[in-house]
C-alpha positions as a printed NumPy array, in Angstrom:
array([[-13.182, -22.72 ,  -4.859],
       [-10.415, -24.395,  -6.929],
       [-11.298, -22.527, -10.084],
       [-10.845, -19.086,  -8.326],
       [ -7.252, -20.318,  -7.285],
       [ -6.106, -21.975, -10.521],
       [ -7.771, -18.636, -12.018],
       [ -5.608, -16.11 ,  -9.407],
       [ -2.376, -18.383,  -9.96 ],
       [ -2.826, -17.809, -13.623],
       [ -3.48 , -14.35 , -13.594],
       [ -0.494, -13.785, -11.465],
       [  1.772, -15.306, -13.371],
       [  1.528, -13.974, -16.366],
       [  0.608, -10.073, -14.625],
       [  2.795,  -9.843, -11.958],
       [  5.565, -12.473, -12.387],
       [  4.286, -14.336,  -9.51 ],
       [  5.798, -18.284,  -8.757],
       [  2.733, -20.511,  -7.997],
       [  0.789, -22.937,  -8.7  ],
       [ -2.888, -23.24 ,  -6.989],
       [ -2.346, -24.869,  -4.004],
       [ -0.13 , -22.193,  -2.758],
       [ -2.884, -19.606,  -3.172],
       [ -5.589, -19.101,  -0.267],
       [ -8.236, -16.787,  -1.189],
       [ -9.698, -14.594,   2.298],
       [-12.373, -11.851,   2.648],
       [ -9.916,  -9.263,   1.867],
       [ -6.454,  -7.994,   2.615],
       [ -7.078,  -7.194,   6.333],
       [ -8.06 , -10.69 ,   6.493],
       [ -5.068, -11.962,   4.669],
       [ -3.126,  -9.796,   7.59 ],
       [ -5.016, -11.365,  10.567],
       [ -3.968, -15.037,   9.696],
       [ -0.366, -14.233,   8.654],
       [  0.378, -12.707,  12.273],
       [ -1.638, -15.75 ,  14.313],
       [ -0.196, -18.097,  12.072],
       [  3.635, -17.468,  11.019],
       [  4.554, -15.787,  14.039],
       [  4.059, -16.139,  18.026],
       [  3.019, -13.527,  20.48 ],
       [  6.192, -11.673,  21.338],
       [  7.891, -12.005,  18.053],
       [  8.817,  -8.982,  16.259],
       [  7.267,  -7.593,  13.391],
       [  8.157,  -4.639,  11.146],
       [  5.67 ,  -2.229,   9.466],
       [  6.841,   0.799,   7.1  ],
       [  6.446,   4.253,   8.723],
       [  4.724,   6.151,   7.888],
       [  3.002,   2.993,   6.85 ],
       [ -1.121,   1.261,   6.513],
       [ -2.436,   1.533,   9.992],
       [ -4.568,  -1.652,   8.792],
       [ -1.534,  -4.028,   9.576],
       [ -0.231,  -2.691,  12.509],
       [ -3.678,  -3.198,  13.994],
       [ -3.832,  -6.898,  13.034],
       [ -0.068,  -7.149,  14.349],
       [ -0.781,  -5.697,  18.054],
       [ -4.077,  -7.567,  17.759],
       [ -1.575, -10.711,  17.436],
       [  0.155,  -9.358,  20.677],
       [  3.58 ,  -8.883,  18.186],
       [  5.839,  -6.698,  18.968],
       [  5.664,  -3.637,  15.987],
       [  8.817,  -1.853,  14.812],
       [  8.436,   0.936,  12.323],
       [ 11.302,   1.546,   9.351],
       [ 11.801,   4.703,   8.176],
       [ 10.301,   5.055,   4.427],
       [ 12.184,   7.71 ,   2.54 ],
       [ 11.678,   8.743,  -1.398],
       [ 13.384,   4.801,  -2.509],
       [ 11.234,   2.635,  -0.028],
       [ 11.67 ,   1.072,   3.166],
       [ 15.67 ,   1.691,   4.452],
       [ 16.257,  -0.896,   7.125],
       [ 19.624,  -0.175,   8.773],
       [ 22.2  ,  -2.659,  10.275],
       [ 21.384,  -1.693,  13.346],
       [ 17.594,  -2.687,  12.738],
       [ 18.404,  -6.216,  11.548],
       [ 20.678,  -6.67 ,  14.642],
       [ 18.304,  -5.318,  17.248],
       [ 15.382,  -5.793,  15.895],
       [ 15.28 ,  -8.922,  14.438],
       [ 11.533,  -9.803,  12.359],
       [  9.37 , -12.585,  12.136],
       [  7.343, -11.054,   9.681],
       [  8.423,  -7.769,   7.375],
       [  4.989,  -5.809,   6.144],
       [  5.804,  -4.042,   3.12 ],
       [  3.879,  -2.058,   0.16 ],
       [  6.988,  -2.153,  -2.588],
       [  4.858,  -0.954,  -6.004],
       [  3.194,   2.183,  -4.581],
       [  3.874,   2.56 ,  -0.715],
       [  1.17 ,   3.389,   1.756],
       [  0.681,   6.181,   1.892],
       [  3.746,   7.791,   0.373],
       [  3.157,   6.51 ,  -3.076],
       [  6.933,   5.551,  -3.312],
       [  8.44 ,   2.699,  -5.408],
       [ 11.04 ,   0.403,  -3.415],
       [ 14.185,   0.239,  -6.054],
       [ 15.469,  -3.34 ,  -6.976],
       [ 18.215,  -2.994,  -5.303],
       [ 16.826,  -2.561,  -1.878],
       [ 13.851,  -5.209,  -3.031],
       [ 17.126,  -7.681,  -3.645],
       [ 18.922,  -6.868,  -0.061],
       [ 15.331,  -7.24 ,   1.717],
       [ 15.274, -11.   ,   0.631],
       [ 18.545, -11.487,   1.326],
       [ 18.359, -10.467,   4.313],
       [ 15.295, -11.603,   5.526],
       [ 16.608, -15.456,   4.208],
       [ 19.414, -14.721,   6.822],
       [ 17.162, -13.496,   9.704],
       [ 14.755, -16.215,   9.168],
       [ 12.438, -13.51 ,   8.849],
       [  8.993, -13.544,   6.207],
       [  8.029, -10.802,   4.009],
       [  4.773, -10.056,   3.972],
       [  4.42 ,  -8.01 ,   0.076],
       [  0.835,  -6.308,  -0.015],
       [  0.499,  -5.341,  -3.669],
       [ -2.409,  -3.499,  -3.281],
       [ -3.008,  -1.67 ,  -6.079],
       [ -0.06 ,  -2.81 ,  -8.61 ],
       [ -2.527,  -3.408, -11.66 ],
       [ -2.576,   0.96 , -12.27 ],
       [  0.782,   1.422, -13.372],
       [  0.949,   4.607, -15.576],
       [  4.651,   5.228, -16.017],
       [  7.63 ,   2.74 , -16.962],
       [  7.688,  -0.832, -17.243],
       [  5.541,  -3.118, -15.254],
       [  7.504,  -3.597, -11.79 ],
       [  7.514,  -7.624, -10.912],
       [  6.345,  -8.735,  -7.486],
       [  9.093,  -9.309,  -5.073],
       [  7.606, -12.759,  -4.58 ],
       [  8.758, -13.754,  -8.15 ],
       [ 12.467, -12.482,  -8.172],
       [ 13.75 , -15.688,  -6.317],
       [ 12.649, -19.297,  -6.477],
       [ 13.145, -19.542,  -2.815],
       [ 12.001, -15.401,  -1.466],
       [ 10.605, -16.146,   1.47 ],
       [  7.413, -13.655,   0.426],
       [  3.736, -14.065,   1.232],
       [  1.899, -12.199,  -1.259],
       [ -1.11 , -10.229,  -0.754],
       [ -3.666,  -9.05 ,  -3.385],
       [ -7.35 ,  -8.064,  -3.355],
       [-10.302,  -7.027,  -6.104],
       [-11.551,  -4.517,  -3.766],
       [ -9.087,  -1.836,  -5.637],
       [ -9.731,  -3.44 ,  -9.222],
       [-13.313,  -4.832,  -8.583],
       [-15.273,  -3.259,  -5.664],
       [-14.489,  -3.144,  -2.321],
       [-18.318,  -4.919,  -1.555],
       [-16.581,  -8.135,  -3.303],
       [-15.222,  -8.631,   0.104],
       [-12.561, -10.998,  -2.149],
       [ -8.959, -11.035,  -1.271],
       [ -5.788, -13.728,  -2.029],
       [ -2.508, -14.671,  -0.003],
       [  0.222, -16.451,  -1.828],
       [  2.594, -18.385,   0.597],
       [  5.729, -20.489,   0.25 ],
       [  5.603, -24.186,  -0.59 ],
       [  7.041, -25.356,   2.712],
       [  4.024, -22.704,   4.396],
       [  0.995, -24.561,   2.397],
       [  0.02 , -27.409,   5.315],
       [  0.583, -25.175,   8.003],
       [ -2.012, -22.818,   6.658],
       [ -4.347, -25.514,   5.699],
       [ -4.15 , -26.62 ,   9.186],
       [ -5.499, -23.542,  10.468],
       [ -8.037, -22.793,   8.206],
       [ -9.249, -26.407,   8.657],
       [-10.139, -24.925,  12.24 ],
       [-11.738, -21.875,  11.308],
       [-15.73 , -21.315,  10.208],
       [-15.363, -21.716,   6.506],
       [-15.805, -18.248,   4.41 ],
       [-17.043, -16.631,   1.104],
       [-19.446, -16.915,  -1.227],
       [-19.663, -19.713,  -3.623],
       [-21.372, -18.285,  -6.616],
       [-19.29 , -15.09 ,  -6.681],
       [-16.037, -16.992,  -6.479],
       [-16.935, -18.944,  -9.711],
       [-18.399, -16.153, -11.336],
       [-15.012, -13.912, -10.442],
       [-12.838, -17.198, -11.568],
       [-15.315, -16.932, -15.339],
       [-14.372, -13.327, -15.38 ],
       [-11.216, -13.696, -15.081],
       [-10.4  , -16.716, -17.181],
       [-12.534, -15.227, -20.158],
       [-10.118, -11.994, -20.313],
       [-12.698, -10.099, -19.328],
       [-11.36 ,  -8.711, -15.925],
       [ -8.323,  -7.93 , -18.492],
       [ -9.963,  -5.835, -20.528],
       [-11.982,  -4.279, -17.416],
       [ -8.628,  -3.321, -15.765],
       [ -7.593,  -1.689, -19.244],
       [-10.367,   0.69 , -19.161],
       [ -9.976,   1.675, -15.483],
       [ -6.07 ,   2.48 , -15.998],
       [ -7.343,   4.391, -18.804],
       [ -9.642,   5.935, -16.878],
       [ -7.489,   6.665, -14.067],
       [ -4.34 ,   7.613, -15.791],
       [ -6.287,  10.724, -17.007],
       [ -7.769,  12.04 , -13.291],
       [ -4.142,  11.425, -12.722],
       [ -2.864,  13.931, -15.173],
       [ -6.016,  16.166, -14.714],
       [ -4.918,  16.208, -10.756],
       [ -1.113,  16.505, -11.605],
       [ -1.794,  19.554, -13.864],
       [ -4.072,  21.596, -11.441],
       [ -1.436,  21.028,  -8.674],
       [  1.025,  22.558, -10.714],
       [ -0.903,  25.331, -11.589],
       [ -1.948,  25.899,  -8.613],
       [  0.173,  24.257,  -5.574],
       [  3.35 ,  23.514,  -6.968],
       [  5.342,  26.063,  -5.082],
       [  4.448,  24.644,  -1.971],
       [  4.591,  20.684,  -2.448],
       [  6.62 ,  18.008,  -3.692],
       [  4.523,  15.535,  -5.312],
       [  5.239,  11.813,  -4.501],
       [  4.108,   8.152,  -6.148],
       [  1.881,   9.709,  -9.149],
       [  3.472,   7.147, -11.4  ],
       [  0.869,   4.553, -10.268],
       [ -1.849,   3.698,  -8.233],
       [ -4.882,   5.704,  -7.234],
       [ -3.334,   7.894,  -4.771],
       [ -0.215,  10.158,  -4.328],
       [  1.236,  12.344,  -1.638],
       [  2.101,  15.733,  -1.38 ],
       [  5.026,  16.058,   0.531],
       [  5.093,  20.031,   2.477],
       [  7.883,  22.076,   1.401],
       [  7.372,  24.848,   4.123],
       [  8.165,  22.797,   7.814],
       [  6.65 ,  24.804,   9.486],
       [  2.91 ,  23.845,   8.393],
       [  1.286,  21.358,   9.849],
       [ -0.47 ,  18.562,   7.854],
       [ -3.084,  18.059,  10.328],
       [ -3.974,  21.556,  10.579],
       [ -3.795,  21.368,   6.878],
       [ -6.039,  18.189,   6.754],
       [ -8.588,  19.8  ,   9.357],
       [ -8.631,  23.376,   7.227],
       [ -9.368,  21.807,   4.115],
       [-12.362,  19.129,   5.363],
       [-13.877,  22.475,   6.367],
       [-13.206,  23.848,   3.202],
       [-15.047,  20.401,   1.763],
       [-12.114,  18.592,   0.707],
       [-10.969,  15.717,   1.772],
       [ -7.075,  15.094,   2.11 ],
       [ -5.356,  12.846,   4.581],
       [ -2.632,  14.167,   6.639],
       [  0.691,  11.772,   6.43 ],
       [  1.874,  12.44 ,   9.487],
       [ -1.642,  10.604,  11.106],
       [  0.106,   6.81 ,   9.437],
       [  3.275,   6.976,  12.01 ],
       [  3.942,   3.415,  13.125],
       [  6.296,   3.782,  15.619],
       [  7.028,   6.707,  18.156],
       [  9.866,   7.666,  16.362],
       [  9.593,  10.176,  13.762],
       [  9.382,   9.154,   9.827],
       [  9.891,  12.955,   8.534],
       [  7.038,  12.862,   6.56 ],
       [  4.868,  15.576,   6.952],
       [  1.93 ,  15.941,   3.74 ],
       [ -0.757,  15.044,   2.26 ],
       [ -2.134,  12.034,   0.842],
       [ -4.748,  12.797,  -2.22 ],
       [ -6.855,   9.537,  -3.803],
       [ -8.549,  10.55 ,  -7.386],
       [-10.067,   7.118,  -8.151],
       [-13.798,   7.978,  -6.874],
       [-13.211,  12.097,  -8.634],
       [-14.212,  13.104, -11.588],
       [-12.258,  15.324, -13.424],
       [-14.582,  18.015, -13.871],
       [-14.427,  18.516,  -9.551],
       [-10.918,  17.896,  -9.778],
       [ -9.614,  21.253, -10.305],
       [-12.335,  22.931,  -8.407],
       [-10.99 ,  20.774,  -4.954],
       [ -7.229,  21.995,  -5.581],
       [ -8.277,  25.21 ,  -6.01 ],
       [-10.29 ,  25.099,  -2.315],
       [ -6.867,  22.634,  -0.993],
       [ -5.119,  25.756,  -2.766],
       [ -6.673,  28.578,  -0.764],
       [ -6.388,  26.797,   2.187],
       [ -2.216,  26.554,   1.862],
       [ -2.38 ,  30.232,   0.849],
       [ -3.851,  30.84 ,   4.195],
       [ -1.215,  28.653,   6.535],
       [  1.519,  30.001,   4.847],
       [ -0.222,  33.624,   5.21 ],
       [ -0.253,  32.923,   9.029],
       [  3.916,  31.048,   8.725],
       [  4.844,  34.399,   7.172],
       [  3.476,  36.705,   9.886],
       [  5.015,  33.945,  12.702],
       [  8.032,  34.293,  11.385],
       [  8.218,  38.51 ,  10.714],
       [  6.761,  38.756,  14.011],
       [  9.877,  36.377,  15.818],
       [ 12.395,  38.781,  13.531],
       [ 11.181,  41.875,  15.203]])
């Protein structure tokens, strides 16, 4: 509905720093949505797209789906690094990135690497595809500004959804595309079954132009922000020897990254479900065959409440305790 877009383009601007007026936003049934239509519409099977790695398995599925040809960059503790060699041999269509809070490493892409992406990807002809996922928590330094907004011309398509601020049952998600990329997309929507729900997209567009979903995403950074510091205070106590902790400044995950290589994060991940927590194992996002030296955990706090908190790094505790138990008798045992 056109009040949901004007209401988006709004919000955007004066949130994220986004350039757009209405017509350039689309609104979809959520982010994996948003994915599906940027690889069957601004690329061709064959073409070459690039995914972080470790990166969201989401996209590469909608990419292969596409029959593209995926390409995983290494993501180290700045962002997505790129080489020369990359941009000469693997030249992108499309460039699938998670800038404010990667997935799942939690890193923050610096400007300076945000700046030589669109630079770049002007030269290669290539689009970047900015998922900004979860960019509304933000607990630690100045607001970071969409990549779309840093250049009149970036050849970005932006990605949002309410399923991290809102509920995931909204099923309500929003691309942002170029000017010169408006038609094409109108054209192939104009093909498609149309989607979504009329009354919730007006009602979502009243919420949001009222201030209300303003004051709703104060409370939840609130909220989060202190299972944050709950979380990053147990770990401490408790793990601190053994991790590195990675992207706690926003969203409503971070990663511990293993200090000891020779633990697994899989094994980890397996030993602690069995213990009854759930972690995710970094090493299970790899994008590409080649390795991405990651290897942790990934720990989400949003749907914890504090009081468990503690109790589940405790268990997660215990559990690293025991590998590093079994590391430390592997490795007398290869001395004698």
């Amino acid at each position: 509905m056109p009040a949901l877009r004007e209401a988006i383009s709004a919000h955007l601007g004066a949130s994220r720093g986004v350039r757009c007026d209405a017509s350039q936003v689309f609104v979809t049934s959520g982010t994996q949505s948003s994915l599906e239509l940027c690889a069957r519409t601004f690329a061709d099977a064959g073409d070459t797209a690039w995914i972080e790695n470790p990166g969201y398995l989401g996209a590469l599925t909608a990419f292969r789906a596409a029959q593209l040809r995926t390409v995983g960059i290494p993501v180290d503790a700045s962002g997505i690094n790129p080489s020369a060699v990359d941009w000469h041999r693997n030249k992108p269509k499309l460039i699938y990135i998670t800038p404010s809070h990667q997935y799942p490493t939690g890193t923050v892409l610096d400007m300076t690497r945000r700046l030589a992406m669109i630079a770049n990807a002007k030269a290669a002809g290539a689009l970047i595809v900015e998922d900004d996922y979860d960019s509304e928590f933000r607990y630690e330094g100045p607001p970071l500004p969409a990549m779309q907004g840093l250049s009149r011309d970036a050849p970005v398509i932006y990605l949002g959804t309410f399923s991290k601020t809102m509920f995931p049952a909204l099923r309500t998600g929003y691309m942002v595309v170029p000017l010169n990329l408006v038609e094409p997309l109108r054209s192939v929507l104009a093909r498609m079954a149309p989607h979504g729900r009329v009354a919730d997209q007006l009602a979502l567009a009243d919420f949001l132009r009222c201030g209300q979903f303003g004051l709703h995403l104060r409370r939840m950074r609130r909220l989060y922000h202190s299972r944050r510091d709950v979380l990053l205070e147990a770990l401490q106590q408790e793990i601190g020897e053994f991790v590195t902790v990675h992207g706690s400044s926003a969203g409503i995950h971070l990663s511990l990254q293993l200090r000891e290589a020779q633990l697994v994060d899989t094994v980890i991940a397996a030993a602690a479900l069995d213990a009854g927590v759930v972690v995710r194992a970094l090493s299970a996002h790899a994008t590409a065959l080649r390795p991405h030296g990651w290897n942790g955990l990934l720990l989400g706090y949003s749907q914890v409440h504090e009081a468990s908190i503690a109790a589940n790094v405790h268990i997660l505790a215990g559990v690293l305790r025991a590998a590093m138990t079994i590391v430390g008798r592997s490795q007398q045992g290869s001395l004698v």
